[in-house]
C-alpha positions in Angstrom: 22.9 3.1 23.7 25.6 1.1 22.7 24.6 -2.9 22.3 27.6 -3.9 25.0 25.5 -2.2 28.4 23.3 -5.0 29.1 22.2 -6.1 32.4 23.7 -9.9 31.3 27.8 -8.2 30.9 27.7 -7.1 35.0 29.7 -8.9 37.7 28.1 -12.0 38.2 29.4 -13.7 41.2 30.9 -17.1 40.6 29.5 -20.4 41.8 32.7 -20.8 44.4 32.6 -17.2 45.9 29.4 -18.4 48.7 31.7 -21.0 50.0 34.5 -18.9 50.2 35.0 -18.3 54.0 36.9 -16.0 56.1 40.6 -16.4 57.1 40.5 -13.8 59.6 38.7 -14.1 62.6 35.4 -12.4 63.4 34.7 -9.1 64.8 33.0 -9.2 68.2 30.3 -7.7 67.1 29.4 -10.4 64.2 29.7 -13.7 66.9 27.3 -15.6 68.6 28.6 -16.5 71.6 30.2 -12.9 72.1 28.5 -10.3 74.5 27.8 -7.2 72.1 30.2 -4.4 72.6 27.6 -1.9 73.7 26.6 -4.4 76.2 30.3 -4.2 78.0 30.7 -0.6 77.3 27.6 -0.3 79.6 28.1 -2.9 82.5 31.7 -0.7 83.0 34.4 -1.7 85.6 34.0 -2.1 89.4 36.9 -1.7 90.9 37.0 -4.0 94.7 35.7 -2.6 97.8 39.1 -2.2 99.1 42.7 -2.3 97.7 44.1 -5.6 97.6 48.0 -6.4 98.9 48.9 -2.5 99.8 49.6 -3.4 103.5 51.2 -6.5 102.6 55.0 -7.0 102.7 57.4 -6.1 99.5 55.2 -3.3 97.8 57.4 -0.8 98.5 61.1 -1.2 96.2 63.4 -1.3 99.5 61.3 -4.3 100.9 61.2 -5.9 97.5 64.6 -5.9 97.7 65.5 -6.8 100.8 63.4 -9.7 100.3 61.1 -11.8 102.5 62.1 -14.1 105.5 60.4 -17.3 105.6 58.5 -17.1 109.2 56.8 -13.8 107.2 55.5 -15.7 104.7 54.8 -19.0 106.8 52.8 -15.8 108.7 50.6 -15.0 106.0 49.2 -18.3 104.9 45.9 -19.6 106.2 45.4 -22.2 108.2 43.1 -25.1 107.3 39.0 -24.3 108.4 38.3 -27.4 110.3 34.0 -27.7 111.1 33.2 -27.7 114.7 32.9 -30.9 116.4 29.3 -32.3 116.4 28.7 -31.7 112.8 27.6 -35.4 112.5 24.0 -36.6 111.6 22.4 -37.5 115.2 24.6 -36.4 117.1 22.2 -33.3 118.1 18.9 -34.7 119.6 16.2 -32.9 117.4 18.7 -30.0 116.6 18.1 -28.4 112.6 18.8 -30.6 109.8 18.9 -33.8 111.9 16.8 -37.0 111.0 13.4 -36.5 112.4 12.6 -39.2 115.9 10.7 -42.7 115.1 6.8 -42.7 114.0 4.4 -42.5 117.2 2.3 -45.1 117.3 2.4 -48.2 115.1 -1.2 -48.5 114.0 -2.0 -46.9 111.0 -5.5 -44.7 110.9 -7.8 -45.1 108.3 -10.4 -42.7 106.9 -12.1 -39.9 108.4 -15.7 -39.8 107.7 -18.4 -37.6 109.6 -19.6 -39.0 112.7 -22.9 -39.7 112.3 -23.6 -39.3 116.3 -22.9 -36.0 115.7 -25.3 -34.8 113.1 -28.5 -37.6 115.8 -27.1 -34.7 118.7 -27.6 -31.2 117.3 -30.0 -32.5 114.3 -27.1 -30.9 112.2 -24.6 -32.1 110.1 -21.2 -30.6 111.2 -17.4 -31.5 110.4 -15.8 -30.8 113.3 -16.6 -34.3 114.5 -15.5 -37.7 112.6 -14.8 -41.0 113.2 -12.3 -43.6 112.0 -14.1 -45.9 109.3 -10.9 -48.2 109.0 -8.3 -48.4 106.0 -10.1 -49.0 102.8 -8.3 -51.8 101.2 -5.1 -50.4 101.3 -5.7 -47.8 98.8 -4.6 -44.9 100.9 -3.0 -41.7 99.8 0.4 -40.6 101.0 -1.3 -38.0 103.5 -3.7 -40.8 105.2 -0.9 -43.2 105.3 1.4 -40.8 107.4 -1.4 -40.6 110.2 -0.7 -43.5 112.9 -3.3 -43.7 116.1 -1.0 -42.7 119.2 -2.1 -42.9 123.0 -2.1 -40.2 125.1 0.5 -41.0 127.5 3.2 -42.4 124.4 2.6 -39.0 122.7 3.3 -36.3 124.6 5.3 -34.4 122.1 8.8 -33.4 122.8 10.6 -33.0 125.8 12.9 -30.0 126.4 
């Protein structure tokens, strides 16, 4: 074996060849922000539900040549969707989306606690029954603060 095949005489790469980039640009297939060719060869083409512009003047070669008058194209442009009147917030008295009426009732209720005449009349303690204890210091959650004590006759629910 002749003194000159060592492992130290093959290529060696140089210390510039790692920065060395590409002039050329990438193949799909080697980018990141790139869907992967199999990918699109897979998700295929669909074509629109109908053909688009064949009834439409000037696709034949005589009408293309002939030309088209003004009033047909004035014809096939779109007028302006304007929304129906009424679209306004309020305008519809408790209609969808609108801003819900005023709070019944101005006093705020407090906490519900079991009523202890209930559990002195059956001997039984029972939650179907409570009583208002009054707010506790102010310190009310969100759901206890949305309850408001309304009298029979303010609150007779909607009228239709």
């Amino acid at each position: 074996m002749p003194s000159e095949a060592r492992g130290d005489d093959v290529y060696q790469p140089q210390a510039g060849d790692g920065q060395n980039r590409p002039d050329d640009e990438l193949d799909l297939e080697n980018t990141l922000g790139e869907r992967d060719l199999d990918d699109q060869m897979e998700e295929g083409y669909s074509p629109p539900e109908r053909p688009l512009a064949v009834n439409n003047y000037g696709t034949t070669g005589a009408e293309e040549h002939r030309g088209e008058s003004l009033d047909q194209r004035l014809g096939q442009e779109v007028d302006d969707v304007e929304p129906p009147a009424g679209d306004g917030i309020g305008d519809l008295a408790e209609g969808e989306g609108e801003p819900l009426e005023r709070a019944q009732g101005e006093a705020r209720a407090g906490r519900l606690a079991a009523s202890a005449a209930a559990d002195e009349a059956n001997g039984r303690h029972i939650d179907v029954l409570a009583e208002d204890v009054g707010i506790d210091g102010g310190a009310a959650s969100a759901e206890e603060a949305a309850v408001h004590v309304t009298d029979e006759a303010e609150g007779q629910g909607r009228q239709a």
